[in-house]
KEDRENVEX-117485 format. One record per residue (C-alpha): residue in three letters; x, y, z. Coordinates in steps of 0.1 Angstrom, whole numbers. Example, Ala and Ser with C-alpha at 12.3 -4.5 7.8 and 13.67 -1.06 7.14 Angstrom:
+--------+-------+-------+-------+
: residu :     u :     v :     w :
+--------+-------+-------+-------+
:    ALA :   123 :   -45 :    78 :
:    SER :   137 :   -11 :    71 :
+--------+-------+-------+-------+
END
This chain:
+--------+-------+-------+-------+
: residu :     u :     v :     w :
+--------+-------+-------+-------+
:    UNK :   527 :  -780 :  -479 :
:    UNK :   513 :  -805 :  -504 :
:    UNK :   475 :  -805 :  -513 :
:    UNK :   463 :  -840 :  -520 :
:    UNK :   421 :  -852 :  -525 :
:    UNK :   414 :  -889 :  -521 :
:    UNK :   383 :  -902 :  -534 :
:    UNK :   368 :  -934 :  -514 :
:    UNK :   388 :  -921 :  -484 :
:    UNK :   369 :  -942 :  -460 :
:    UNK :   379 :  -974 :  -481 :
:    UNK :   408 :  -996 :  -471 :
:    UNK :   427 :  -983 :  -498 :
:    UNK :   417 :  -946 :  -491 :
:    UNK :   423 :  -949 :  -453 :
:    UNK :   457 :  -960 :  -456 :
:    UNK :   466 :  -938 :  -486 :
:    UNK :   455 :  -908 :  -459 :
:    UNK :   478 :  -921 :  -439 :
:    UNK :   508 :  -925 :  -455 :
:    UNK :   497 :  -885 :  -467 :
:    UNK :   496 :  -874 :  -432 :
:    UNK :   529 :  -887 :  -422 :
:    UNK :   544 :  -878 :  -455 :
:    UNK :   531 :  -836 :  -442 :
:    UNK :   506 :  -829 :  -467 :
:    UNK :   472 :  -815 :  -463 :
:    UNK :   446 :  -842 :  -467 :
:    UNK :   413 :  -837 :  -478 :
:    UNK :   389 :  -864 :  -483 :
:    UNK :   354 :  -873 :  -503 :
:    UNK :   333 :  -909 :  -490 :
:    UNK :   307 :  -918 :  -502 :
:    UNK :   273 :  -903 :  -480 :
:    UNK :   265 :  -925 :  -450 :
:    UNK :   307 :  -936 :  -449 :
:    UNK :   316 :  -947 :  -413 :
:    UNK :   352 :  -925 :  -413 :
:    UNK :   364 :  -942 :  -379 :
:    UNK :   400 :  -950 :  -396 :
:    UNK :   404 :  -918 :  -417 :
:    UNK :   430 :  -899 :  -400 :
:    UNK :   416 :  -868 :  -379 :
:    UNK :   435 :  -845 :  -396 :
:    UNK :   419 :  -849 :  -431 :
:    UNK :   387 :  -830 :  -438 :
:    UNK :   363 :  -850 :  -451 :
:    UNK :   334 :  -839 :  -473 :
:    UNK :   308 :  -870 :  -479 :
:    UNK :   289 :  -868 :  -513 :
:    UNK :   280 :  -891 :  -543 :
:    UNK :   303 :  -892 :  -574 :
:    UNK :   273 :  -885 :  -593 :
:    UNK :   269 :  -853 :  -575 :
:    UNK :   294 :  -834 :  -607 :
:    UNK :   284 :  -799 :  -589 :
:    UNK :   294 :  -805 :  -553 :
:    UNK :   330 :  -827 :  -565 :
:    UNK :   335 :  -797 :  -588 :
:    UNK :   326 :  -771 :  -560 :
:    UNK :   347 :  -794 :  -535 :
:    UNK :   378 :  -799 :  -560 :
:    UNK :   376 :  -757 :  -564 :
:    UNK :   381 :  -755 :  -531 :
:    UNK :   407 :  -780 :  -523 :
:    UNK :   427 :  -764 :  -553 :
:    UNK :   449 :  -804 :  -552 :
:    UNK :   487 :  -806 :  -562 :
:    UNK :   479 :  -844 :  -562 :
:    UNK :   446 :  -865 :  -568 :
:    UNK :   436 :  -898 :  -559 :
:    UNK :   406 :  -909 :  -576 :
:    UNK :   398 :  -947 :  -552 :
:    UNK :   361 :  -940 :  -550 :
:    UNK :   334 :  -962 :  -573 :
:    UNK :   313 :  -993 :  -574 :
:    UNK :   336 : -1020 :  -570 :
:    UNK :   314 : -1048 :  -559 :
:    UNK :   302 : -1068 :  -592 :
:    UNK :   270 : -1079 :  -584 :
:    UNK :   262 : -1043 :  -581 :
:    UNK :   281 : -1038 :  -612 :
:    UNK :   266 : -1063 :  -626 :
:    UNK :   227 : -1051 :  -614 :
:    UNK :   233 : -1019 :  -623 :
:    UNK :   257 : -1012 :  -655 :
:    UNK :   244 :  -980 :  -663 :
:    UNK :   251 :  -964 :  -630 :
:    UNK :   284 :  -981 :  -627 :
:    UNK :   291 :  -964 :  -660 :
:    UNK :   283 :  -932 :  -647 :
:    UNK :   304 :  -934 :  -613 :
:    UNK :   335 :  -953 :  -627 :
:    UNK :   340 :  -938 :  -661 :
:    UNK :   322 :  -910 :  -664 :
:    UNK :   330 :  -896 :  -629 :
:    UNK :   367 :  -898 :  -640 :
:    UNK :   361 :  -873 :  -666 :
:    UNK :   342 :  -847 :  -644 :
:    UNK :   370 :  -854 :  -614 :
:    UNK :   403 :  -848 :  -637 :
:    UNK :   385 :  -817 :  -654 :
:    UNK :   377 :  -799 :  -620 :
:    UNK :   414 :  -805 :  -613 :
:    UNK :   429 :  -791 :  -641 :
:    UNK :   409 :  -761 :  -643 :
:    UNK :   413 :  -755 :  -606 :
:    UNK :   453 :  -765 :  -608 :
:    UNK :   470 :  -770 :  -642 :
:    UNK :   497 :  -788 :  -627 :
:    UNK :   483 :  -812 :  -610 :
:    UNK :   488 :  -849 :  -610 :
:    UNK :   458 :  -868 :  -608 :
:    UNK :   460 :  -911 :  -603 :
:    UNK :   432 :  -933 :  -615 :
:    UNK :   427 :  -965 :  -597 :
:    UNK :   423 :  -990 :  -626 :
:    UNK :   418 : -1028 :  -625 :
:    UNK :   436 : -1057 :  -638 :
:    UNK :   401 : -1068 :  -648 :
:    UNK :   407 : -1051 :  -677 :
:    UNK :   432 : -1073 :  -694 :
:    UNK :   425 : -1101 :  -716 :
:    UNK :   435 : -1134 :  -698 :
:    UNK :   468 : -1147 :  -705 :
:    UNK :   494 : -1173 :  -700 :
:    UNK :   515 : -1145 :  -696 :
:    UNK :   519 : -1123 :  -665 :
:    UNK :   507 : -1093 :  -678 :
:    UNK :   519 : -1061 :  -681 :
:    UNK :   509 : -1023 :  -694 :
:    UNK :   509 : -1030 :  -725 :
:    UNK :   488 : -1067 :  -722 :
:    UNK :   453 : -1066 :  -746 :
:    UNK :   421 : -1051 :  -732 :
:    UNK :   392 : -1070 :  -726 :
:    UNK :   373 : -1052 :  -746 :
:    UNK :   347 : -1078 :  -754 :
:    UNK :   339 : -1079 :  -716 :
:    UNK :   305 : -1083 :  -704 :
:    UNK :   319 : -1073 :  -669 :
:    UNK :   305 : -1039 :  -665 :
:    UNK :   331 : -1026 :  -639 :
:    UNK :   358 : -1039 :  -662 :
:    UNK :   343 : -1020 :  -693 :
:    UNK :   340 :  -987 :  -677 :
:    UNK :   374 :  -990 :  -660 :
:    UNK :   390 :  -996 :  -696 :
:    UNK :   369 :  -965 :  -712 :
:    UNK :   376 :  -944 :  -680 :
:    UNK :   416 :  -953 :  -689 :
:    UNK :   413 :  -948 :  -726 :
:    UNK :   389 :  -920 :  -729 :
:    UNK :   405 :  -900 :  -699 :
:    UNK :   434 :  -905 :  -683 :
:    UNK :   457 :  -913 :  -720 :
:    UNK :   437 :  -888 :  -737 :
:    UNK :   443 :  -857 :  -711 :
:    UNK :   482 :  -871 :  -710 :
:    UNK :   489 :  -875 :  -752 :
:    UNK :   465 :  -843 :  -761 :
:    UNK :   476 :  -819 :  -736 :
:    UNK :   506 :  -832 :  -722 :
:    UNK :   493 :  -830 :  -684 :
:    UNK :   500 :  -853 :  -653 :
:    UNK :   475 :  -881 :  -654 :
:    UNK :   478 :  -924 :  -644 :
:    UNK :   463 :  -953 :  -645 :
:    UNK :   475 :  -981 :  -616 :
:    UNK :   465 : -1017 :  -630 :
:    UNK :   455 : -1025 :  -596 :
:    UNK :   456 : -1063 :  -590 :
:    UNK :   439 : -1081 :  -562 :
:    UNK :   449 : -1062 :  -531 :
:    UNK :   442 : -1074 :  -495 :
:    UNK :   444 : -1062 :  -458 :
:    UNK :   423 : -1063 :  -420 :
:    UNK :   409 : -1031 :  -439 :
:    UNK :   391 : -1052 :  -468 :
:    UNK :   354 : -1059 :  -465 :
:    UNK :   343 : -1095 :  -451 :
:    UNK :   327 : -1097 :  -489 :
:    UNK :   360 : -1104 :  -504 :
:    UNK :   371 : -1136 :  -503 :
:    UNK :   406 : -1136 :  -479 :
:    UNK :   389 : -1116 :  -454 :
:    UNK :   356 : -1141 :  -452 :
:    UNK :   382 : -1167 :  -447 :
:    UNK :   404 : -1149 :  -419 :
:    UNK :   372 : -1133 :  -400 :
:    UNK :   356 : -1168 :  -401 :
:    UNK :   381 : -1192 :  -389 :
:    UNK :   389 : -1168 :  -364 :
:    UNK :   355 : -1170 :  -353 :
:    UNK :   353 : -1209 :  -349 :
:    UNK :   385 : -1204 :  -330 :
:    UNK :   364 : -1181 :  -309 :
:    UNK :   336 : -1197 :  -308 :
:    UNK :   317 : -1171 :  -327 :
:    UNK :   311 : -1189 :  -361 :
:    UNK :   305 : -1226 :  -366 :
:    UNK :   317 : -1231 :  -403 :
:    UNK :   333 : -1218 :  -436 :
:    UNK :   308 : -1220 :  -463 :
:    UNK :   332 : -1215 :  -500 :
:    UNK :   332 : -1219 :  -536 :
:    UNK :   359 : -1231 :  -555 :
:    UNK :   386 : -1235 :  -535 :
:    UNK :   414 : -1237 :  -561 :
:    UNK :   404 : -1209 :  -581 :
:    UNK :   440 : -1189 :  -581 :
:    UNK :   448 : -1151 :  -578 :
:    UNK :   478 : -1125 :  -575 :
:    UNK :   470 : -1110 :  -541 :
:    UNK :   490 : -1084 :  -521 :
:    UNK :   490 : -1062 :  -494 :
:    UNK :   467 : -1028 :  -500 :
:    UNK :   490 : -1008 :  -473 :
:    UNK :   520 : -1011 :  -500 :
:    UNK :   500 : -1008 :  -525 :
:    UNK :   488 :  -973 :  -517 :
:    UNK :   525 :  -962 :  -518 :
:    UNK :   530 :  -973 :  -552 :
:    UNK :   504 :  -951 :  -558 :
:    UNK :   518 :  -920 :  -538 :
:    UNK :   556 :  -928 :  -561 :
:    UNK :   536 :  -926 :  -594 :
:    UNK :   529 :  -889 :  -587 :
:    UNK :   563 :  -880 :  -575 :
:    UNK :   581 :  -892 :  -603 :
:    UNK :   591 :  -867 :  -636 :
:    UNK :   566 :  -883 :  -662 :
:    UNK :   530 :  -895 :  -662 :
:    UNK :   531 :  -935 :  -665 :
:    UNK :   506 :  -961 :  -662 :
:    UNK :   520 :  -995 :  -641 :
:    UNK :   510 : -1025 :  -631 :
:    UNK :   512 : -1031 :  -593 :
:    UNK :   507 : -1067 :  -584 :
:    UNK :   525 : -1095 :  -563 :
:    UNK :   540 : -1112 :  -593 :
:    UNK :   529 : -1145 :  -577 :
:    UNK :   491 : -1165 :  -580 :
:    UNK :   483 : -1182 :  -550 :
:    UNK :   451 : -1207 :  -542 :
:    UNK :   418 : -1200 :  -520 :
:    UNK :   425 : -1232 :  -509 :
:    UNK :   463 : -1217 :  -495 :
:    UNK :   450 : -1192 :  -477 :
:    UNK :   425 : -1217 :  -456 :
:    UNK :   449 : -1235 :  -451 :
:    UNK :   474 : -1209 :  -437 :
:    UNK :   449 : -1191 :  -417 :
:    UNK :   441 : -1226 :  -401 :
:    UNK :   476 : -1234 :  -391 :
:    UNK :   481 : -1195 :  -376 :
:    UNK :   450 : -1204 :  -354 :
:    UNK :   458 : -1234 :  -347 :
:    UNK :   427 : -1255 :  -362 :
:    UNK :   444 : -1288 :  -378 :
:    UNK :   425 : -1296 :  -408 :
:    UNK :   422 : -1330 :  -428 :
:    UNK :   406 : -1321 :  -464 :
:    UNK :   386 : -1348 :  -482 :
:    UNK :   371 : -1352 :  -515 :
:    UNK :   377 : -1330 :  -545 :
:    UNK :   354 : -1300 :  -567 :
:    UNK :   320 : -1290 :  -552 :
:    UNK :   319 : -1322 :  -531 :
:    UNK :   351 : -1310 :  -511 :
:    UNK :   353 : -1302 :  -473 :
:    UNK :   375 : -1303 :  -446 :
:    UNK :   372 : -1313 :  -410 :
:    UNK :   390 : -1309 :  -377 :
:    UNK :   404 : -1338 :  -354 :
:    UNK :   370 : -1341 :  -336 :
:    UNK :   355 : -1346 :  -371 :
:    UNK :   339 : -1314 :  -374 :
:    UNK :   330 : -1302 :  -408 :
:    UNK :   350 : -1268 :  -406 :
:    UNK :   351 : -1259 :  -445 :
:    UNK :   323 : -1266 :  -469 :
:    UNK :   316 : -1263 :  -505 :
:    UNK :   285 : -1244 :  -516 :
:    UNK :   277 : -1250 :  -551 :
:    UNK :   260 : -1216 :  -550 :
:    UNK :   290 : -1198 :  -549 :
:    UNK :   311 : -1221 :  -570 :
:    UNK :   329 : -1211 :  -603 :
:    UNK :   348 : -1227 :  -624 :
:    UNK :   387 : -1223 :  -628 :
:    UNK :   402 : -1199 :  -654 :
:    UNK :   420 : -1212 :  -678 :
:    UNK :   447 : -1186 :  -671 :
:    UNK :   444 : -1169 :  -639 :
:    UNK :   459 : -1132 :  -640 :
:    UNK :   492 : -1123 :  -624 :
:    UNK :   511 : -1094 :  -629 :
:    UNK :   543 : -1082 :  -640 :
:    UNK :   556 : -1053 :  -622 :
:    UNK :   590 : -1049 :  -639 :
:    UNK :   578 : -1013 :  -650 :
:    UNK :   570 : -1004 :  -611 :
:    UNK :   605 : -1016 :  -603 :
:    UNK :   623 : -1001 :  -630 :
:    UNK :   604 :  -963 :  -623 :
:    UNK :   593 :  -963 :  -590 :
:    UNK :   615 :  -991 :  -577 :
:    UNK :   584 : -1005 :  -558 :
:    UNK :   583 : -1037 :  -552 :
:    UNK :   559 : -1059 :  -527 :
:    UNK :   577 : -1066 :  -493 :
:    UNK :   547 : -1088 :  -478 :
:    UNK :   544 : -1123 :  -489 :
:    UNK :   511 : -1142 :  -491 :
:    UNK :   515 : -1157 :  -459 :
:    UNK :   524 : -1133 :  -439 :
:    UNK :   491 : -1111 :  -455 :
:    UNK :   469 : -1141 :  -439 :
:    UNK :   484 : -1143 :  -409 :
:    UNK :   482 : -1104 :  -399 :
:    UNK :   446 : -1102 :  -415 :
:    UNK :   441 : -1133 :  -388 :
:    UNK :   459 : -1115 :  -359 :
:    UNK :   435 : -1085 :  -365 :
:    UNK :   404 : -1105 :  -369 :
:    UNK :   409 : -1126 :  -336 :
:    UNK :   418 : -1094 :  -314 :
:    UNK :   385 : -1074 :  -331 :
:    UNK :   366 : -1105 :  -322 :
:    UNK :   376 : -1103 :  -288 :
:    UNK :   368 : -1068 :  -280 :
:    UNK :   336 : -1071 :  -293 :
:    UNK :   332 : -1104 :  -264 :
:    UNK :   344 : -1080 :  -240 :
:    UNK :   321 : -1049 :  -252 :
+--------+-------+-------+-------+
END
């Protein structure tokens, strides 16, 4: 039987990476971060909760777990508190990378270790971008700078110097009922399904045609599982191939809950109403930002070609299960 750690096991990534573990019969063990609610981590994984920054308890966990396979998910992903706090961000998501892959290969030499990377480090481009797409490496993005070092300084060093096992997944935008109500798809789905509850009154956003390359985490996580089973180390893009608007998935979610919307006016000064007249979508200019010239989307032609992965769930039908899931949890919570 297969030995596999996940790091950020309680996260919507982790939980359904466990899964797919579990039902693929290996044995699952699991680091959250301390004070993780691990409701949705399958019972059968053991679970140890510490801080990344902790490098003798992950070294003392990772000796004990002795992995064939690691999945390092866990860091500060959130960029205000990247952005509040570059230093420790350096220290969980690049330097905890080194500390994590080191205990692995001194505990198992053959292991093969996955780093969750970001398409945040790419340059923008008019281009869909791929592996070999310029860093950004004149970011003031904190999270995006560490990711790129972690990449760099790690996970192509350990595979060109000693020839080992080791990844990066380009991870773009990735979506599910799993994803915290920060991000902006599941602020959208859990709030319109709340007016349609009667639970929430309106949807307060920013710039509604900002565009991104979203997909569905639960496939994404078994992109991630075929870049460890195949012969040779290689770092892939996994993306939806496809940009889609903020403005789309409103829009979508609305018509899956039945809320008819009539938009009006255009920039910060948009909105849209219902037939009563109700404002239903607002503009804050708070949390407005300006379009990118070139919004990311990926290329995954690698990810075919090696892994043959390729997404199966299209935009729409991501917003309409994330609002399926938000208007049953809603409703148990009614009902106690």
């Amino acid at each position: 039987m297969k030995r596999a750690l996940v790091t950020g096991v309680a996260g919507q990534d982790g939980t359904y990476l466990a899964e797919l573990l579990v039902q693929k019969n290996y044995k699952v063990f699991g680091v959250a971060r301390s004070g993780s609610e691990l409701a949705r981590v399958p019972q059968e994984v053991q679970c140890v909760q510490c801080d990344l920054a902790d490098h003798r308890l992950i070294r003392a966990v990772v000796n004990e777990v002795r992995p064939d396979e690691a999945y390092h998910l866990a860091g500060i992903t959130d960029l205000k508190t990247a952005f509040s706090d570059p230093a420790a961000t350096m220290r969980i998501n690049r330097d905890s990378v080194g500390v994590l892959l080191d205990a692995c290969v001194q505990a198992n030499p053959e292991v093969r270790f996955l780093q969750a990377s970001s398409s945040e480090v790419f340059l923008p481009s008019p281009q869909p971008l791929n592996e070999l797409s310029p860093r950004d490496w004149g970011t003031g993005n904190p999270y995006a700078a560490a990711k790129m070092l972690a990449d760099r300084d790690f996970i192509a060093e350990y595979r060109e110097k000693k020839a080992g096992f080791a990844c990066s997944a380009f991870l773009f935008n990735h979506e599910s009922p799993r994803r915290s109500e920060r991000s902006a798809l599941r602020k959208i789905t859990r709030t319109l399904a709340g007016i349609r509850r009667g639970v929430a009154t309106s949807l307060v956003m920013g710039n509604i045609e900002l565009s991104r390359d979203w997909g569905y985490a639960k496939e994404y996580v078994d992109a991630m599982w075929r870049m460890l089973q195949i012969d040779s180390p290689n770092d892939l893009v996994i993306a939806s191939g496809v940009l889609s608007r903020v403005k789309d998935a409103i829009d979508i979610a609305a018509e899956e809950l039945g809320l008819d919307l009539a938009w009006q006016g255009e920039g910060m000064d948009a909105f849209a109403c219902d037939l009563s007249g109700r404002r239903i979508v607002t503009i804050s200019p708070d949390l407005y930002k300006p379009a990118e010239l070139w919004p990311k989307v990926g290329d995954i032609s690698k990810a075919r070609r090696l892994i043959g992965w390729h997404p199966a769930t299209d935009f729409r039908s991501l917003i309409q299960m994330m609002v399926r899931e938000d208007l049953q949890d809603i409703l148990k919570q009614r009902n106690g």
